[in-house]
Backbone as a ProteinNet text record, in pm:
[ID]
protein_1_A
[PRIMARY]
XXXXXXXXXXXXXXXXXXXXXXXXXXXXXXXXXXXXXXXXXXXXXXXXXXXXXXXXXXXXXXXXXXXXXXXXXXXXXXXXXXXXXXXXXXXXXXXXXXXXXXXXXXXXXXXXXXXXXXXXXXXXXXXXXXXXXXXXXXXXXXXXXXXXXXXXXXXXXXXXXXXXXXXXXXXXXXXXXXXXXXXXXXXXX
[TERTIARY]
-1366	-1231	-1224.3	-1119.2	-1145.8	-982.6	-964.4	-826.5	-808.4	-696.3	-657.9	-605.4	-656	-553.6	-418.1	-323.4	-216.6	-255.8	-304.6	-302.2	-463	-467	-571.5	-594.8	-586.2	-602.7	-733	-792.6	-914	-882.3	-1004.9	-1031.4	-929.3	-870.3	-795.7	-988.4	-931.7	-1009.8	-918.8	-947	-848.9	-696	-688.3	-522.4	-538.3	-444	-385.3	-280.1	-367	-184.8	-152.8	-68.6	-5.3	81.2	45.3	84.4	216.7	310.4	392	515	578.5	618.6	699.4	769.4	808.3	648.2	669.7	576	547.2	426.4	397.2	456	469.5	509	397.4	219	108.4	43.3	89.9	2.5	-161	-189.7	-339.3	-381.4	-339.7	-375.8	-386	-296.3	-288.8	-401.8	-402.2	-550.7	-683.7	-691.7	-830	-821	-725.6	-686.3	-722.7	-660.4	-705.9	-885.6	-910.1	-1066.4	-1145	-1111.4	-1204.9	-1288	-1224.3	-1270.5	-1208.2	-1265.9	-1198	-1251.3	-1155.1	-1150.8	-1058.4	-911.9	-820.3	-794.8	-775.3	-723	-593.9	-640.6	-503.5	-440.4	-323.6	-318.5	-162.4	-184.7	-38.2	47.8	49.5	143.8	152.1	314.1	350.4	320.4	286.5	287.9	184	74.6	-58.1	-141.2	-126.2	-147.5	-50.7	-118.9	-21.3	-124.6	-201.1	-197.2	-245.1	-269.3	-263.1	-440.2	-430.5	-571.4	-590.5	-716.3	-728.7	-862.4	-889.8	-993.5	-1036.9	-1129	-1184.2	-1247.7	-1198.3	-1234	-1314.9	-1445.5	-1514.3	-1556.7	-1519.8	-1553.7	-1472.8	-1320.9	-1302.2	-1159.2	-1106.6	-930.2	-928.1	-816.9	-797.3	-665.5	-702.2	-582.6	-534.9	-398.5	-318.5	-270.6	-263.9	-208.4	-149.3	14.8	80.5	81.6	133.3	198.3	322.7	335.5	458	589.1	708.6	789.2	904.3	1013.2	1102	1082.5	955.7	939	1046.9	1099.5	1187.3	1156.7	1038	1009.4	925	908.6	775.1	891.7	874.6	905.4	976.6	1079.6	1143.4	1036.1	993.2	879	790.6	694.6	624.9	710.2	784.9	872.5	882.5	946.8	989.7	825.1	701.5	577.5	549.7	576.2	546.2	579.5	755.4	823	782.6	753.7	653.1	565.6	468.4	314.8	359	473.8	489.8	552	631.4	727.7	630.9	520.9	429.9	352.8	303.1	232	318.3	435.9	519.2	503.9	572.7	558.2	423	311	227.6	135	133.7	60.5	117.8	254.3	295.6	255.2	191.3	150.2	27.5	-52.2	-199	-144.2	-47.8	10.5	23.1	-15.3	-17.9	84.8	56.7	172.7	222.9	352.4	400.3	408.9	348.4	383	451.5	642.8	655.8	681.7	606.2	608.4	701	782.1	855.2	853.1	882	846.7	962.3	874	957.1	1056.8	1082.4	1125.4	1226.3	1289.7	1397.8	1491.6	1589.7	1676.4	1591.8	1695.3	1647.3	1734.7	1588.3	1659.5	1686.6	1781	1832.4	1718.3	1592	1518.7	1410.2	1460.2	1394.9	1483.8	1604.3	1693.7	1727.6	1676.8	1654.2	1559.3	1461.5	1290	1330.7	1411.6	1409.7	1515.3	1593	1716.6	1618.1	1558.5	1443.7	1383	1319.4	1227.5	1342.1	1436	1498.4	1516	1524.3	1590.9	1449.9	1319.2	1228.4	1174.7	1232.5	1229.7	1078.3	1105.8	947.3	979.2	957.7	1017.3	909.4	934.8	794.5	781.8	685.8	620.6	651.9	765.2	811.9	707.9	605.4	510.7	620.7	679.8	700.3	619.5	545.6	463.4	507.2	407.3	430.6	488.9	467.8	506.5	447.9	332.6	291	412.1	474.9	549.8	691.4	730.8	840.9	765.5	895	921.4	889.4	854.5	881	1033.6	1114.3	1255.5	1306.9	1332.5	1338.5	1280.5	1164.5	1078.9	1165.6	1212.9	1266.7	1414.2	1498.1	1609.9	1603.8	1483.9	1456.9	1405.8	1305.1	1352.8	1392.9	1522.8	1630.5	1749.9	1694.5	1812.5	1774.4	1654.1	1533.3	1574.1	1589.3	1595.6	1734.6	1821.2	1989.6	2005.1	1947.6	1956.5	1866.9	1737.5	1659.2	1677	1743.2	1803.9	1888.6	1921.4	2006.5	1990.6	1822.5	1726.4	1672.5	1691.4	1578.7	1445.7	1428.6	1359.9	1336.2	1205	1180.9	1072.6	989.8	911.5	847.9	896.2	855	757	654.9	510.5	549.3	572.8	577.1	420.1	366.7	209.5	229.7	40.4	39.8	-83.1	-92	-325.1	-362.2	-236	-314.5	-368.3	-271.6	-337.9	-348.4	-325.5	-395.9	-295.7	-213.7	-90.4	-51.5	-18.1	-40.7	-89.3	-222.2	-341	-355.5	-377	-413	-326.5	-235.6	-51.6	-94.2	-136.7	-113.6	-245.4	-401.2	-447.6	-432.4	-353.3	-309	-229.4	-112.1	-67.9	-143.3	-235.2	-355.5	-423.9	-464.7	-548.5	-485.9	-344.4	-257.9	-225.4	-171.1	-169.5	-235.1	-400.9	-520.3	-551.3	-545.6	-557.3	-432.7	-312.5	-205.9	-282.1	-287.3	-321.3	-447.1	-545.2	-661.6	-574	-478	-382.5	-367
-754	-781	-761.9	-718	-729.1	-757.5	-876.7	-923	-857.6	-746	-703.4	-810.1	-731.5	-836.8	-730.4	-793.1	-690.4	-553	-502.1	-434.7	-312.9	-342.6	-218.1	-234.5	-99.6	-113.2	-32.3	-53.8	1.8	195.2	201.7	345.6	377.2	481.7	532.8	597.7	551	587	697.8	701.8	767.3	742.6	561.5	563.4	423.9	352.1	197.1	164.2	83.3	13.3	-123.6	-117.3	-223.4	-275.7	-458.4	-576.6	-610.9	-635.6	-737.9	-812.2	-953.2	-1001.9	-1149.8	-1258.5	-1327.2	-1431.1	-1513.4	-1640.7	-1688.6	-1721	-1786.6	-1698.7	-1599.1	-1479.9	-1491.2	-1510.1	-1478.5	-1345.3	-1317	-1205.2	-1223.6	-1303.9	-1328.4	-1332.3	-1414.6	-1450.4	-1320.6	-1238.6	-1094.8	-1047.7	-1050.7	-942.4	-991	-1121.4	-1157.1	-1105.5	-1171.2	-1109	-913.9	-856.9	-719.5	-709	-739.1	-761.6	-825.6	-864.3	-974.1	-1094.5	-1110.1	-1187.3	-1234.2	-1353.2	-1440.4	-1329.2	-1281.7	-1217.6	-1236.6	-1306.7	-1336.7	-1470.8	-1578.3	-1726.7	-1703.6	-1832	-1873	-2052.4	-2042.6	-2132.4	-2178.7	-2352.3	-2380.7	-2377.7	-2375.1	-2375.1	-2238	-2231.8	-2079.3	-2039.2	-1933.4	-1887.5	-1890.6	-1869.5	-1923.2	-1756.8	-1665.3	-1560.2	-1513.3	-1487.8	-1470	-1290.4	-1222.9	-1104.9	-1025.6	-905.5	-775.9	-803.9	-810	-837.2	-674.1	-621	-560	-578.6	-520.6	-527.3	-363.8	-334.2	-207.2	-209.9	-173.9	-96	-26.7	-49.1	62.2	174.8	120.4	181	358.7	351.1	433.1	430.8	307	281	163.3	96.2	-32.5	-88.9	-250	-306	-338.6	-384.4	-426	-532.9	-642.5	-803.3	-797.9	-771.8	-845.3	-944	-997.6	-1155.4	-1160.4	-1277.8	-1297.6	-1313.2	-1327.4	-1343.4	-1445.1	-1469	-1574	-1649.2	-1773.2	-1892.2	-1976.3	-2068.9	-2072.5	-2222.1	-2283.4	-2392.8	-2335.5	-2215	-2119.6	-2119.7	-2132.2	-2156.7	-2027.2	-2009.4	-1890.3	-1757.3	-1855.6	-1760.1	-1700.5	-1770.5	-1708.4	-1610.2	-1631.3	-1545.2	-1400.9	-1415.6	-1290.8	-1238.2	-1276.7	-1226.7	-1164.4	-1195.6	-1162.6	-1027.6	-1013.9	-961.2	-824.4	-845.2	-722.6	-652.8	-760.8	-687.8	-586.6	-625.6	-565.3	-443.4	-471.6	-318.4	-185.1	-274.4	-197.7	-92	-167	-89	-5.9	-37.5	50	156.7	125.6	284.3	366.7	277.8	337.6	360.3	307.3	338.9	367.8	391.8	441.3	615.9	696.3	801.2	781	680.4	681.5	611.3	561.5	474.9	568	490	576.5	513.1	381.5	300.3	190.1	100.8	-26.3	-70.2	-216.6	-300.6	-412.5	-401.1	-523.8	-672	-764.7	-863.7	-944.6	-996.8	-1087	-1190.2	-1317.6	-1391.7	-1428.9	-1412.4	-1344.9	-1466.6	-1567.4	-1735.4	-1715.3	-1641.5	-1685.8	-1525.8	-1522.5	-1403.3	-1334.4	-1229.1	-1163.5	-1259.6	-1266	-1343.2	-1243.8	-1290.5	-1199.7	-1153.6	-1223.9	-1136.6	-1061.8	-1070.2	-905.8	-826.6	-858.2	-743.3	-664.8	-738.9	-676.3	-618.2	-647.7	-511.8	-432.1	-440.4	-350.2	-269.7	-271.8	-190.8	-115.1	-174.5	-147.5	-33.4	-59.1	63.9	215.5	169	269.2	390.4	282.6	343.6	443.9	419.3	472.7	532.4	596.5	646.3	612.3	466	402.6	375.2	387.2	365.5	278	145.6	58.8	36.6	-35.1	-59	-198.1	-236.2	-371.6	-485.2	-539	-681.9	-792.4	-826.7	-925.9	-1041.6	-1158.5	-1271.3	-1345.2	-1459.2	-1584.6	-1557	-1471.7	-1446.5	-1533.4	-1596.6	-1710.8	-1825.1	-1850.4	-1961.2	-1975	-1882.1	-1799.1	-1805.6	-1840.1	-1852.4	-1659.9	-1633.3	-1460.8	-1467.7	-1541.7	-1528	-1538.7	-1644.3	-1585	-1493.4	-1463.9	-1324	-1207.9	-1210.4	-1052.8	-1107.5	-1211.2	-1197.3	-1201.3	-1219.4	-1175.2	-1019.7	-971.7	-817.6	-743.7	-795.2	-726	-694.9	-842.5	-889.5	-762.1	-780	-719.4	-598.3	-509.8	-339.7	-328.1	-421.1	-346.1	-372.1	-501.3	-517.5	-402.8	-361.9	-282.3	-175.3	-146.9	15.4	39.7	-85.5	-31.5	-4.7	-15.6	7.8	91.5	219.7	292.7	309.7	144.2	101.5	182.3	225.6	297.5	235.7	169.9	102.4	-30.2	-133.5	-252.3	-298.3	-399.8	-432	-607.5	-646.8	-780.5	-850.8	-908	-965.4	-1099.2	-1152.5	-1299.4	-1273.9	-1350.5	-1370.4	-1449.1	-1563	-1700.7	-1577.9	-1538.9	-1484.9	-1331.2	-1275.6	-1144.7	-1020.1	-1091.9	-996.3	-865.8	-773.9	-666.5	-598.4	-695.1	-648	-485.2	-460.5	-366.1	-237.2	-291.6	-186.7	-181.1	-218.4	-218	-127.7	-145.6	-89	83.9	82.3	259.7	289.4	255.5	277.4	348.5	263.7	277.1	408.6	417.4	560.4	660.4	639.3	770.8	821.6	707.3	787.8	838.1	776.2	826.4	965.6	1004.1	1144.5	1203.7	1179.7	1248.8	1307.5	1208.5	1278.3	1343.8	1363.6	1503.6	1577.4	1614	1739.7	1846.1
-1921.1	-1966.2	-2116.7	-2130.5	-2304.8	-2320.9	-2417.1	-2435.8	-2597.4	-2617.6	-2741.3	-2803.5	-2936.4	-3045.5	-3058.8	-3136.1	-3143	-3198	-3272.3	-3343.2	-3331.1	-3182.1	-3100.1	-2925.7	-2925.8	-2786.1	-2749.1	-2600.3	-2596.5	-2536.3	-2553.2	-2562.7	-2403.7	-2360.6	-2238.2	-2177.4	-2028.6	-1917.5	-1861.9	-1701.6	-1625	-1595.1	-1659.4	-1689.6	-1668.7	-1703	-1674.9	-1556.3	-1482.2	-1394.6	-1462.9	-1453.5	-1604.7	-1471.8	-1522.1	-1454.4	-1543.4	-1537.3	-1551.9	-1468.6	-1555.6	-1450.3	-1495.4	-1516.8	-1548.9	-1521.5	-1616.8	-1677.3	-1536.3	-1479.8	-1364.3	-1232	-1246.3	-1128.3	-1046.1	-1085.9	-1034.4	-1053.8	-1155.3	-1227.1	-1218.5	-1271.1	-1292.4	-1175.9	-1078.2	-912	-852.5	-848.5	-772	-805	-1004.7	-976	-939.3	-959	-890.5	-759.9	-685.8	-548.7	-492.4	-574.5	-578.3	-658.6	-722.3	-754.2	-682.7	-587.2	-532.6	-631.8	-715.2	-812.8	-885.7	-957.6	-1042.3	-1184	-1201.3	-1376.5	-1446.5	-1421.9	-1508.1	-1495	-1601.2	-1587.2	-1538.7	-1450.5	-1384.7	-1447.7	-1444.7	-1491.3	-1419	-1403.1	-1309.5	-1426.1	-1608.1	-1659.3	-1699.8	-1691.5	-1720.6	-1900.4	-1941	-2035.7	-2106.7	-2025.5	-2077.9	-2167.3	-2061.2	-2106	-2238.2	-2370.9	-2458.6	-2540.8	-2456.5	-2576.1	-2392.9	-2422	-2339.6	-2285.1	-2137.6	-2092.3	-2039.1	-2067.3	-2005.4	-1888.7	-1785.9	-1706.5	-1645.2	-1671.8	-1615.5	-1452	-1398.5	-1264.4	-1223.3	-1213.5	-1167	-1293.9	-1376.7	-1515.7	-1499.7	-1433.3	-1456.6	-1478.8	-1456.4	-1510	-1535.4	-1591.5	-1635.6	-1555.9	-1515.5	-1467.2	-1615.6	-1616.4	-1759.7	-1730.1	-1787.4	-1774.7	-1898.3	-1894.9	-2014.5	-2002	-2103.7	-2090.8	-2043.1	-1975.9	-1890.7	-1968.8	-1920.7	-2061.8	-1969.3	-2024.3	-1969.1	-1965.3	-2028.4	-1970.7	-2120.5	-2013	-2168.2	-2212.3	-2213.9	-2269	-2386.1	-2420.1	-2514.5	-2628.8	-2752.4	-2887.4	-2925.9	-2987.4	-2972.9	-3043	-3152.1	-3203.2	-3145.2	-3054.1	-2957.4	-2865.1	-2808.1	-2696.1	-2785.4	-2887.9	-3036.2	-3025.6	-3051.4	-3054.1	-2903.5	-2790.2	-2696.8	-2636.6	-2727.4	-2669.3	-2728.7	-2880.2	-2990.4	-2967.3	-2899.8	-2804.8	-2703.7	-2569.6	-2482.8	-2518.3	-2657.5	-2677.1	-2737.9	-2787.4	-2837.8	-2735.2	-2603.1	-2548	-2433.3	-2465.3	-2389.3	-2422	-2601.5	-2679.9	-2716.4	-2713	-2754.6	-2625.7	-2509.5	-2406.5	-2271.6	-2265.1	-2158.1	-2060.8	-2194.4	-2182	-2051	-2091.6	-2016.3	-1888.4	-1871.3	-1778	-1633	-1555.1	-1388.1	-1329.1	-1298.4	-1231.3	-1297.3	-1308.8	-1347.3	-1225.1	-1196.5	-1105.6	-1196.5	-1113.2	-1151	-1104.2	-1119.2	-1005.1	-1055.1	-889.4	-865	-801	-831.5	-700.1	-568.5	-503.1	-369.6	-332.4	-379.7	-312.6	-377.5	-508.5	-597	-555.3	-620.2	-657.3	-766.7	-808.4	-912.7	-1050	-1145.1	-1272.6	-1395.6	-1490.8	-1598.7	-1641.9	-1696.6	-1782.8	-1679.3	-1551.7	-1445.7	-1482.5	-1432.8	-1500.7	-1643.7	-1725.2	-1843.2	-1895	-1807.5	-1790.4	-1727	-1589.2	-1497.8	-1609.4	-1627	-1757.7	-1846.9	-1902.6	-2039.8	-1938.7	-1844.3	-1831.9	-1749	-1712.1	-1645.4	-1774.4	-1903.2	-2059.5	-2064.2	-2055.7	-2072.1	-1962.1	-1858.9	-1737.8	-1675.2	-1655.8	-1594.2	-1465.2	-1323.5	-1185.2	-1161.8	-1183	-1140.6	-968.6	-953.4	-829.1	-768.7	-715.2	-743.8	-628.4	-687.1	-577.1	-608.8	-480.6	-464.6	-415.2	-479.7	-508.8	-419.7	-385.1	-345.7	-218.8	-131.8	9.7	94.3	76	209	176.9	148.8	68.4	144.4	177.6	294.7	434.2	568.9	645.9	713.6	786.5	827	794.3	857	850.6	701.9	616.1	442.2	407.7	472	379.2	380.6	503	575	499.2	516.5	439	255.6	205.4	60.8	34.7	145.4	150.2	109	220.9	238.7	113.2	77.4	-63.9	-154	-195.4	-302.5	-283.7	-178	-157	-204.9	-155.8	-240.7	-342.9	-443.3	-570.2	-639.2	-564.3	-650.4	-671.1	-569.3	-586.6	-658.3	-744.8	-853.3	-960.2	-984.5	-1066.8	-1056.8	-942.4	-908.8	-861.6	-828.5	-766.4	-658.7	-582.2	-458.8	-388.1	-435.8	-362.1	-412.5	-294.5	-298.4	-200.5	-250.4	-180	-163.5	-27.6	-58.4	-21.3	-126.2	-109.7	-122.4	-109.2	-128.1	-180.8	-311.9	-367.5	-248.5	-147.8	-102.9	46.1	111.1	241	222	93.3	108.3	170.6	212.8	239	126.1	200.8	80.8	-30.5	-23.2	-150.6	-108.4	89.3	98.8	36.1	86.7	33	-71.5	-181.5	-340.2	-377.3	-315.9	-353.5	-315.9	-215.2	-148.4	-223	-294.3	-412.3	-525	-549.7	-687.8	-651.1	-541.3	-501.2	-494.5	-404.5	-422.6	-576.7	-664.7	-782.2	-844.3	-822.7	-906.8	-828.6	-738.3	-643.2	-705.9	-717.1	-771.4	-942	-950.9	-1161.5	-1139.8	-1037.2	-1048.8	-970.1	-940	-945.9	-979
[MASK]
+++++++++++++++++++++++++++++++++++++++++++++++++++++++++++++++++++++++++++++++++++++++++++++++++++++++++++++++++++++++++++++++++++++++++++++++++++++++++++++++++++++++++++++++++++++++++++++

């Protein structure tokens, strides 16, 4: 793992899938979940992650853990710093970028500051990968009517594909990692 400071990022591999997601979405959880391992803190209070984690794969791509953003008990100052880091590696590392996953948690609606990433990246023609979180947590029946919700709101984002998972039962880790392979087979193209 290597956690940047602001002001460097590590050397580009075969590309980054870059995590983000509102404060306590389960960012960190997913990727242990997809790693089979505990490599990112988890933490029950939101906003714990505050600089750009990276984790290497197989020593040949990097997962990306921003920091979460929206939590609104975080000091306006911090939120203003958070918000600096992320704009940074937009602009400066979106090039090496393969996929954006952006996670949601699957129990709520969509909140303003999703919609104002999902806006932000449409501006920077980014079509993320939308994981919807916290799926053991749902009924089959809410799951399928949050879905459902999720596909007509997202499509107004350009949204095209959504993964609904869980870190607790593993639901859609598999979906997410077929994602990761198809694009990495797409870029030796």
């Amino acid at each position: 793992m290597i956690a940047t400071p602001n002001d460097r990022f590590p050397d580009p591999l075969l590309g980054e899938f870059t995590f983000v997601g509102r404060s306590n979405v389960g960012k960190s959880s997913l990727l242990n979940a997809l790693l089979g391992k505990k490599v990112a803190f988890v933490s029950k209070n939101p906003g714990k992650t505050k600089t750009i984690n990276y984790f290497k794969v197989n020593g040949k791509f990097y997962f990306v853990d921003l920091p979460g953003y929206g939590y609104a008990r975080t000091s306006k100052k911090d939120r203003e710093e958070w918000r600096k880091i992320i704009e940074r590696y937009f602009s400066e590392r979106s090039w090496n970028m393969k996929l954006l996953f952006s996670l949601i948690d699957s129990r709520h609606e969509l909140m303003e500051s999703d919609e104002q990433l999902l806006e932000w990246l449409q501006i920077l023609g980014i079509s993320p990968v939308v994981l919807l979180t916290k799926t053991d947590k749902l009924s089959s029946n809410e799951l399928n009517k949050q879905i459902s919700y999720f596909k007509r709101v997202l499509s107004e984002y350009g949204v095209e594909k959504i993964i609904p998972c869980s870190s607790l039962s593993k639901e859609g880790i598999e979906d997410v990692w077929k994602v990761i392979v198809e694009a990495l087979q797409n870029s030796e193209e």
